[in-house]
ROBABA-465707 format. One record per residue (C-alpha): residue in one letter; x, y, z. Coordinates in Angstrom, 3 decimals. Each point is the difference from the previous one (the first is absolute). Layout:
<rs>
+------+----------+----------+----------+
: rest :       xx :       yy :       zz :
+------+----------+----------+----------+
:    a :        X :        Y :        Z :
...
+------+----------+----------+----------+
</rs>
This chain:
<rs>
+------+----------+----------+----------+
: rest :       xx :       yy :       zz :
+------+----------+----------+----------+
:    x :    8.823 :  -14.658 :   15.994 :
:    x :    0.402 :    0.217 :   -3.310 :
:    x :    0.144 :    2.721 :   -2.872 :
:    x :   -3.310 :    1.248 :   -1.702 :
:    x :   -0.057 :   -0.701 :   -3.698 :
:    x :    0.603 :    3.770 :   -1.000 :
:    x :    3.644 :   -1.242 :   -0.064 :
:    x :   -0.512 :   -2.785 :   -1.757 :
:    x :   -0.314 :   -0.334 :   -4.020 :
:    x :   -2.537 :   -2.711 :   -1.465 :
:    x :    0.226 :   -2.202 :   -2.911 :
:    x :   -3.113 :    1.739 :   -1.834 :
:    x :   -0.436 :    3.822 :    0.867 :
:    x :   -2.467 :    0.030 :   -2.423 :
:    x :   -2.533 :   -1.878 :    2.345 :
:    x :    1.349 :    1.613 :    2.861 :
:    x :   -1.737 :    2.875 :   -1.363 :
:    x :   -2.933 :   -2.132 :   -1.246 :
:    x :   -0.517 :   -1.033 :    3.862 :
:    x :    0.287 :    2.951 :    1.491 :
:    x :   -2.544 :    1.769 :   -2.348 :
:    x :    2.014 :    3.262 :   -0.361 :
:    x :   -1.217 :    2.489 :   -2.653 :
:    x :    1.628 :    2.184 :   -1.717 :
:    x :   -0.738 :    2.887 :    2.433 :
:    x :    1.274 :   -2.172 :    2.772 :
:    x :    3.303 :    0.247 :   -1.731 :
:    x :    0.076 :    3.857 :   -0.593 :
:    x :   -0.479 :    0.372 :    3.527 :
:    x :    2.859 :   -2.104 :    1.021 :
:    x :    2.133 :    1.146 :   -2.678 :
:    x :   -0.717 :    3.475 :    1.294 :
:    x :    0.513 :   -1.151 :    3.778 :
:    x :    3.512 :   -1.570 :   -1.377 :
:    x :    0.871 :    3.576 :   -1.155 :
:    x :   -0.054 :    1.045 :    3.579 :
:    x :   -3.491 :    2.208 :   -0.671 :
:    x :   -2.445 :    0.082 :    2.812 :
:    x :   -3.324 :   -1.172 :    0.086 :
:    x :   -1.434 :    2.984 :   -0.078 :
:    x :    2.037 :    1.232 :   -3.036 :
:    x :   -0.949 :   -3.290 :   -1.617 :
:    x :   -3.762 :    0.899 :    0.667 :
:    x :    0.341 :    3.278 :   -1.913 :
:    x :    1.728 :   -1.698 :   -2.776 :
:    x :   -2.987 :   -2.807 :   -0.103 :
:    x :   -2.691 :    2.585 :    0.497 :
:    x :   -0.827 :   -1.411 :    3.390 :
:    x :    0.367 :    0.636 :    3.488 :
:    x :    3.440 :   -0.790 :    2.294 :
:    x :   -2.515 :   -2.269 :    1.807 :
:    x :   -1.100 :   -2.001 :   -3.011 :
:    x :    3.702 :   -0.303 :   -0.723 :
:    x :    0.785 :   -1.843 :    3.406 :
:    x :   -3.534 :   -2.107 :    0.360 :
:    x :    0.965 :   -1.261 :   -4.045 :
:    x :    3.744 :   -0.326 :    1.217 :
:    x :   -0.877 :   -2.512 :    3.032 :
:    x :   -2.841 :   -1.734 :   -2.686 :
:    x :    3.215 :   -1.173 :   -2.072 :
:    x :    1.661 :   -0.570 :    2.908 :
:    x :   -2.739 :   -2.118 :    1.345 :
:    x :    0.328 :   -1.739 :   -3.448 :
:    x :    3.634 :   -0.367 :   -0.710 :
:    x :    0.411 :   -1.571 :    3.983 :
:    x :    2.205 :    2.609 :    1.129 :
:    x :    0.102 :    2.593 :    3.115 :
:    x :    0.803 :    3.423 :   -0.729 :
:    x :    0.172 :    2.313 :   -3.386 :
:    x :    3.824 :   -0.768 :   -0.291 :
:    x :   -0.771 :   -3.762 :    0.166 :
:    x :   -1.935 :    0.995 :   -3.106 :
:    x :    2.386 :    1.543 :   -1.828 :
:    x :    2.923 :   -2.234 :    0.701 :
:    x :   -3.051 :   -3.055 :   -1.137 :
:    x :   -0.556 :    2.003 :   -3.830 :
:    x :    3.749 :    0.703 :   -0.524 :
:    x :    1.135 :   -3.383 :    0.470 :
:    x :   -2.499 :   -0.953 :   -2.215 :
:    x :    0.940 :    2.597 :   -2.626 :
:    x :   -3.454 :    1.151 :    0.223 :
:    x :    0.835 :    4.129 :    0.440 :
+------+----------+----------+----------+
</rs>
C-alpha cells in the first residue's frame, strides 16, 4: 500500500492544476481551510453557506484524487498553489 500523491511533487504543477480543473475559488477555499478556518467561517467569507463550503470541498477533492480536506491542502501546498 502505497502513498497517495498529496505527498508527492510532479514535474509540471502547472498541469496538475490544468487536470484537476481548479478555479480560482477552489483555491481561496483551501487556502482558507490551510489557515485552520472552518467551513462554515469560509462560507461567510465566500458569501455562501458552511454546506456549500464542504459539498465544493469534496468536488476538488473528487478532482484532485484525494480523501479528506487535509489531503487537499497538503495536495495545493506541495504544489505551491496557496
Amino acid at each position: 500500500m502505497g502513498f497517495p500523491d498529496v505527498v508527492s511533487r510532479g514535474d509540471n504543477l502547472a498541469s496538475d492544476l490544468d487536470r484537476a480543473g481548479l478555479t480560482a475559488d477552489d483555491l481561496l477555499l483551501l487556502a482558507e481551510l490551510a489557515k485552520g478556518v472552518s467551513a462554515d467561517r469560509v462560507g461567510r467569507r465566500l458569501d455562501v453557506s458552511g454546506r456549500t463550503v464542504r459539498r465544493r470541498l469534496r468536488g476538488i477533492c473528487d478532482r484532485i484524487g484525494v480523501e479528506t480536506a487535509i489531503e487537499a491542502v497538503a495536495w495545493a501546498a506541495r504544489r505551491r498553489l496557496i
